[in-house]
Structure formats: C-alpha cells, structure tokens
N, C-alpha and C positions, 0 to 999 in steps of 0.2 A: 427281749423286745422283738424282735426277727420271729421268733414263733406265736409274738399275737401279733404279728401284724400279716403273717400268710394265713391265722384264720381269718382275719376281716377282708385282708384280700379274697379269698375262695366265697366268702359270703356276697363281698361284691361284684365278682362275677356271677355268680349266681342270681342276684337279686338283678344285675343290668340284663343277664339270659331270661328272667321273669319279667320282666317291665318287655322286653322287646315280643316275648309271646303272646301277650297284654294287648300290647299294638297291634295285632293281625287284625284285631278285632274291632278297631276304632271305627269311627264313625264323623260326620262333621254335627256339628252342635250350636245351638242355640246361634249366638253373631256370626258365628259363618254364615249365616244366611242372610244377615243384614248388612254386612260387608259386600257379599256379593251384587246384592241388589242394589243398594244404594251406587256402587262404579259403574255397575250395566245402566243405573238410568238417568244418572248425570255426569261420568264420566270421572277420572283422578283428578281434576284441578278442582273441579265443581265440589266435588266431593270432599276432598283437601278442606277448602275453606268454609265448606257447610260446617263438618267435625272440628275445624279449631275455634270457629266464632258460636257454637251453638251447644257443645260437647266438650271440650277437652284439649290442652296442649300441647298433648303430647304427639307432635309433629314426626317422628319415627317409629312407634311404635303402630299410632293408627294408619301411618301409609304403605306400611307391611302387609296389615289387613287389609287394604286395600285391595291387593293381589290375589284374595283369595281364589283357588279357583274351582268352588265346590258347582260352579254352572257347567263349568266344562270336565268334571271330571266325574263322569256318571258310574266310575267304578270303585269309587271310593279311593284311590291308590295311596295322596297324600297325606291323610291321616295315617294310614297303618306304617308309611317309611319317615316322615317327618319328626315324630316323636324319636324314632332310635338313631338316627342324622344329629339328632340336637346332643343324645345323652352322648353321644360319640362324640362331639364337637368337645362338649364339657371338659371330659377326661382325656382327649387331645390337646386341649389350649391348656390343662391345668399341665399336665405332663412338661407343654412346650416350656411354661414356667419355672416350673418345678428342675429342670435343664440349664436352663440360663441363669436362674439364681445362686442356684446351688450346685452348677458345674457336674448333673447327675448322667450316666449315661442314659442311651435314650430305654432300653430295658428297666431302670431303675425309675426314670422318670413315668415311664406308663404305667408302672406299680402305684406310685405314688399317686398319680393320679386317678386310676382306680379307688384306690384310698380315699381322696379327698371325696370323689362322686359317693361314697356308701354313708356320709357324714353328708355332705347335699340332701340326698335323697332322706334322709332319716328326721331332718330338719325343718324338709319341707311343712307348712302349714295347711294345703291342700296341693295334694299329690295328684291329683284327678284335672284339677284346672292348671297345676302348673305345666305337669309336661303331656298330658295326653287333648285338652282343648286349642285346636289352632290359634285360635285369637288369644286364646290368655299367655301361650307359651311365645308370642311375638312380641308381648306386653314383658310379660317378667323374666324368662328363660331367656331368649334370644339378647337380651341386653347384661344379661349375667353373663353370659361368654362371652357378647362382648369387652366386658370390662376387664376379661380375663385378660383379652388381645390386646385391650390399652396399658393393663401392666407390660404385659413384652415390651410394645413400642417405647416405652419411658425407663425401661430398663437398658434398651438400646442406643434410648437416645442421649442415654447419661452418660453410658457406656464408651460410642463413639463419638460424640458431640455434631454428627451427621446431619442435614439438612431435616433429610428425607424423612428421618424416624420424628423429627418435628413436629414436622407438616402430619403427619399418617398419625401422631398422640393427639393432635388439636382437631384433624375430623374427628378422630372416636370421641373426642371430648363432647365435640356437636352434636353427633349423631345419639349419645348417651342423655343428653341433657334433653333431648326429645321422648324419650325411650319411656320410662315411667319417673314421677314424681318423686318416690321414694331413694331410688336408683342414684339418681341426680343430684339430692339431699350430699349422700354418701360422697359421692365423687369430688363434688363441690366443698366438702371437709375437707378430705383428703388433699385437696390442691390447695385450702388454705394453711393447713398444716404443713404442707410440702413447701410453700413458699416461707413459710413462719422457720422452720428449718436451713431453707435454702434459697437465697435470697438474690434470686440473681434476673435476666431479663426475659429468660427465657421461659423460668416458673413465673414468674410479672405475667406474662401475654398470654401464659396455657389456663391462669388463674381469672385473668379478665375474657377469656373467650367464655371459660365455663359459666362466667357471673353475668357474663350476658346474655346467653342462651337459656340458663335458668329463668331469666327473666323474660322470654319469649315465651319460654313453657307457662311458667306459673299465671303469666297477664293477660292469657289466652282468655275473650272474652267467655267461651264457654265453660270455662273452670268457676265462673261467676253464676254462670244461668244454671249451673247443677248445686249450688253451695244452699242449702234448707235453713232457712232461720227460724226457729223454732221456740226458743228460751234466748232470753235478754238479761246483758248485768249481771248479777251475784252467781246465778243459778245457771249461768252458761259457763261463767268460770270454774264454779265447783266440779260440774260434770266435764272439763277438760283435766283439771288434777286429777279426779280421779280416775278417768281414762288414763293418762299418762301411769297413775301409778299400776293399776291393772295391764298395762297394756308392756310398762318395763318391768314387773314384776313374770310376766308369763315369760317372756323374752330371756330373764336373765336362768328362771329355773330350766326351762328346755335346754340353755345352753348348759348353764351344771350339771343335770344331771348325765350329760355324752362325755365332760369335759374332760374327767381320770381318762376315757377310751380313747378321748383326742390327744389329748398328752402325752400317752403314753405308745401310739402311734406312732406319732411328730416331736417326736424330742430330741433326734438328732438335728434336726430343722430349725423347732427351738432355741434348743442350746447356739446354734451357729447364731440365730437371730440375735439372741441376749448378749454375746461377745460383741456386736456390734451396735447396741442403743444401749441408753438409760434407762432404767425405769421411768424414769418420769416421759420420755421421749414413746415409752410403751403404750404410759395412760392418756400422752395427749393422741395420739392416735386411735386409742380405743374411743374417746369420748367423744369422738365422728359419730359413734352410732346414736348417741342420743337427743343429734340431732332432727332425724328424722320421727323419731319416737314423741320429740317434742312437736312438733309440723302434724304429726297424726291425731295426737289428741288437741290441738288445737283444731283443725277440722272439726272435729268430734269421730272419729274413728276409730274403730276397735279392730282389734288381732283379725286377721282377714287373709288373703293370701299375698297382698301386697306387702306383710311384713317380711319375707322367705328373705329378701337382700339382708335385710336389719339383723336378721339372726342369724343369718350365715359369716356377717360381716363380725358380728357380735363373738361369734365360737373365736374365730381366726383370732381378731387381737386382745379379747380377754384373755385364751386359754396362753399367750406372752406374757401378759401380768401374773395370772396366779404360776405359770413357772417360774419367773421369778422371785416370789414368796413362796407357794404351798407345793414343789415340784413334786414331794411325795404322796398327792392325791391322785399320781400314776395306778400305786398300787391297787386301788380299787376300779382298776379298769373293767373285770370282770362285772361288776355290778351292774354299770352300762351298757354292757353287751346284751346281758340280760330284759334291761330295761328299753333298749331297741325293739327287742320282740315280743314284747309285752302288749296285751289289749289294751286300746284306748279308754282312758280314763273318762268315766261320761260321770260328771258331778254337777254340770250346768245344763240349763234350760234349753232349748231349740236355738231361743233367741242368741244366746250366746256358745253355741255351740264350737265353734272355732275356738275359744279357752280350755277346752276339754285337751289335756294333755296327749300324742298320738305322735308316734316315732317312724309310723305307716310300714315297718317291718312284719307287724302280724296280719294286717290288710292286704298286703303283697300275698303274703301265702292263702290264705286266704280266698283269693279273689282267684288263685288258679285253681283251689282245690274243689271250694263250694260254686263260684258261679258259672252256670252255662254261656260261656264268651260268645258260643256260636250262634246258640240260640238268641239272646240280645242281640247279635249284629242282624241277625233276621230279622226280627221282628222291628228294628227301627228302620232298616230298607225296608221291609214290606208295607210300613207306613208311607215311607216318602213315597214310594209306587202308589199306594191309595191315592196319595193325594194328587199328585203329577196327571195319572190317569184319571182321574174324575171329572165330568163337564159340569157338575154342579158349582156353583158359585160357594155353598155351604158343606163342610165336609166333614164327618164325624168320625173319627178313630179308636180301637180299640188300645187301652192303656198298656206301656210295656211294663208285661209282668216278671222280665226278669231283669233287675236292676241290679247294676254292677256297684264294686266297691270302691275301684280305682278308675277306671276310666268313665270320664265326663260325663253326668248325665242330669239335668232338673227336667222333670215332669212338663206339660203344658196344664193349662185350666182346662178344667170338664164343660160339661153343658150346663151345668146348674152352678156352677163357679164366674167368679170375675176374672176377663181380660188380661193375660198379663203378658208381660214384654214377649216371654215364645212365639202366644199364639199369633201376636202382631207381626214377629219377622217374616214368621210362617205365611202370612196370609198376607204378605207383602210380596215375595220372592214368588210364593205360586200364585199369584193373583186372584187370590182368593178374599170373599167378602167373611167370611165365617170358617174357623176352623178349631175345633172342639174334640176333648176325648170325650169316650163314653164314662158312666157316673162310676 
C-alpha cells in the first residue's frame, strides 16, 4: 500500500507543479467582466439585490464575485496566484482534517491530503471552469474548501462541546447555503442525517439554520426568472427521469472506475471508518448524494460542472460501502491509474459534450506540452488593449488562434454571428456599442 500510495503522491505533486505553471498564464474571462461592471456602476447593495431578485440565490457565492478586481488590476496578478491559493487551500483544510480525525501527524496528514487533491482534481467535470475561471472557482471551488473547514468545526464542536466551534459550524452552515445550489443540497443531507443519528439540540438548530437558508437560496425571486418552461405534463416528466438516469449513471461510472485506486489508497482510513458505523449507517449517508442528482434533473439539468460536489461527495461515501462488501476491488488499483491518464472518451455529440468520460490527467500534460501558454496570454491581452484603446464606439478583433485545453476560454461572436453573452459583458465594461471578432 505505502508504495502505491508514494506513486500517486509523486504524481500529485507533479500534477499540482503543472496546474500551477498553467496559472502563470491565466487571464480574466468572460463574468469577470460583468461582475466588475455591474459593482462599479451600481455599487455591492444595488448589485446584491439586482443578482438575487433577477438572477440567482446564491447570496455567497455571487457577492464574492462581487469583489472582482479585474478594473483595478491592469496586470493580470489575481488570476495567475488565485488559482494555486485555492488548490493550496484544498490540500491544507483536507490535511487539517485528515489530523483531527485520524490523530495523523502533521507530515502524514499533508500526504494525505495531497492524495485526496489528485482524486479532486481527476474528478473534476470541467477542470478549466472550476479552478482556473474566477467566478466559477468562487461558485464551486471556494465552497468546497469551505465545507472542508465546516467538517473541522463539527468535529471540534463534538469534540469539545465549546461554544465557539457552535457558533463558527452555523456561519459556515450560512455561508454554504448561499454558495451554490448543489453544495447546499449535500450539506442539507448531511445535517438531516446527522440529526437522524444524533438527536440532540444542538444538531436541532444547526439543522433548522441550514433549512432556512436553503430556503432563502432556492426562493430567490431570480431562481424563477431563469427557470425555461418549455414541455408540460407527460413529456417534461419523462425528460426528468431520464436525466436523472443519465445524469446518475455518469456519476456513479466516473466514480467506479478511480474507486479500486481510491480504496486502495484510503484503506487504512476506511477500515478505521468501518470499525466505527454500520453498514447501513454508510448507505444512509451515501444516499445524500442522490439528492441533489434528484434537484438537477428535476430542473432539467445535465452533467455540467455544477456536478464536481455530487461526485466527489459520491467517491468518499460509496468507496465506504463497497469496502465494506467488495474490499478486494483494491486489487485492481492499477487499472485506474491507468484510466486517469487516459484520453477523453468523445462518444457524444457537442451538445452533450460533458457525458464524454475525461479524468483531465492526459489534458494536463497535454496542455504543457502542446499548447503555446505564452503565446495565448498575449494574444488575449493584446485584444483587451485593442479594445481599451480604441475610440471607436464599434470594435473588431482578431480571433485567438491559440486555444488552451485547461485554462478558461469560450470564443466571442464574429461579425457575421449572433450576439452572445461575451460580446455583451465586453461591450458593457468597455463601453462599447459593438464588439465583434473577425469571420
């Protein structure tokens, strides 16, 4: 065990050393520029309550982006150090975890935690928008460490029956239940499960806070004004089952096929875990996740990068249950390793391009080995400089022809195209009446 767990360790240094040279290169994108603008021209309250009654509930996560500060930072800075801030943050809260659970030292715990980040990172659904886009890694990444930081507190506050660690699990609870949608779902299991467990007054109030703030998030009038009604009756229910079943179907194979590497990993972990639940106390915890799974195909939503909690939450308390029955589908850890580094599996259509199987290990290498970083980071500065400098009202650009694999990027409309949300931030933030690539 010890000698495959120092190759996936060395793998995931190496892969967090690649992600961070990755970041030299970033850039801000697409709502960073509509974040910006929209606080510069009506200010955080205005703004606040424009995005929750007309947009979205999510009270934390959109008043992050809030702060963007791609008007005052004409060098690009927070993009290129923000991304390797966060994966650090990661593998620090998981480590701090990983310590307090399991009484690990702090050398043993930073392993581990490394470990957990190479299984993160391999899981993810889009690698591009979770940790290298400000605003999406404020939406989905930043509330995934926080949730890491709300395990400590509830471990602590079990631990010492303290005030303080009370009060610091019930902001995170708050602050979580604004964060994203899916996030929230999970959390919101979790503390009914936890009270279902343990039934005392303190899970009572940690359980009623989250059930109420969920319900700020969800009843947010703009969660309505973006909701598409489109098929009524028979044929909107169909198309929800079977979302659901496509959508738990990808969920559960992504997570099988890493699960002998996560197993066989985490099994001194495991095993401690199993000595202290029942099986059945495993699977009502795992069946948190298919709450959210349920929540998405009712929207009518598919695999997207909002699922990355679902299925990271997914690995953690299945890969409990099948150690409990199948411990020896350890053995074929190697298989997964392999299947890590594997090219993305492309069997589906544009439209459903996110179902395409993708472990983002061969994209990583990849993207240092083929794509010019340097050259992309010029070319999308030298556009913002066209545009910035231009006194024309109408501005034409030439298309960037080198487009990365991992880090952030969608196209604007051309000239001979329709309109689409880019070229509107674009030409909102620079005040500009028209702004267009060339054909």
């Amino acid at each position: 065990m010890k000698k495959v767990q120092n190759i996936v360790l060395f793998l995931s240094i190496i892969i967090g050393i690649g992600l961070a040279y990755i970041s030299f290169f970033n850039v801000y994108q697409t709502d960073d520029y509509f974040w910006s603008y929209t606080t510069r021209k009506v200010g955080l309250l205005q703004s606040f309550i424009e995005t929750y009654t007309t947009w979205g509930g999510r009270y934390f996560g959109y008043s992050i982006n809030m702060f963007n500060p791609v008007f005052y930072d004409k060098s690009n800075i927070l993009p290129k150090i923000y991304p390797i801030f966060l994966m650090l943050s990661f593998i620090g809260v998981s480590a701090l975890n990983f310590k307090e659970y399991f009484i690990y030292s702090p050398k043993e715990s930073l392993k581990k935690g490394f470990l957990l980040f190479f299984f993160y990172t391999a899981l993810l659904v889009s690698l591009p928008e979770h940790y290298f886009w400000i605003t999406g890694s404020n939406v989905y990444f930043v509330p995934a460490i926080l949730s890491g930081i709300l395990l400590y507190f509830l471990k602590k506050n079990e631990d010492t029956g303290k005030n303080i660690w009370f009060y610091l699990s019930s902001l995170l609870i708050i602050i979580l239940m604004g964060s994203n949608e899916i996030l929230a779902l999970i959390v919101k299991g979790i503390l009914l499960v936890s009270y279902y467990q343990n039934r005392n007054k303190k899970s009572l109030i940690l359980l009623g806070i989250g059930s109420s703030f969920l319900l700020i998030s969800f009843l947010a009038p703009g969660n309505f004004n973006r909701m598409g009604e489109t098929e009524t009756g028979i044929i909107k229910w169909l198309k929800r089952i079977t979302l659901f079943g496509a959508n738990t179907m990808y969920v559960a194979v992504k997570v099988l096929l890493v699960l002998p590497l996560f197993i066989k990993i985490f099994e001194e972990e495991l095993k401690n875990i199993s000595t202290k639940i029942t099986f059945k106390k495993a699977v009502l915890f795992w069946s948190v996740s298919l709450l959210p799974l349920l929540f998405t195909s009712y929207i009518l939503n598919s695999v997207a990068r909002q699922f990355e909690s679902i299925i990271f939450y997914f690995l953690i308390t299945f890969s409990l249950i099948i150690f409990f029955k199948f411990e020896k589908i350890k053995k074929i850890w190697w298989i997964s390793l392999f299947i890590i580094f594997f090219p993305e599996l492309k069997i589906f259509p544009e439209k459903y391009a996110y179902f395409n199987l993708n472990f983002n290990g061969e994209n990583i290498i990849m993207e240092i080995l083929t794509t010019n970083l340097k050259e992309y980071e010029k070319q999308i500065n030298g556009r913002v400089e066209t545009i910035r400098n231009s006194s024309k009202d109408s501005v034409v650009v030439d298309r960037i022809k080198e487009v990365p694999r991992v880090l952030y990027f969608v196209e604007m409309a051309s000239v001979n195209e329709k309109e689409t949300f880019i070229n509107d931030q674009l030409q909102k933030y620079f005040n500009k009446k028209y702004i267009r690539t060339e054909k």
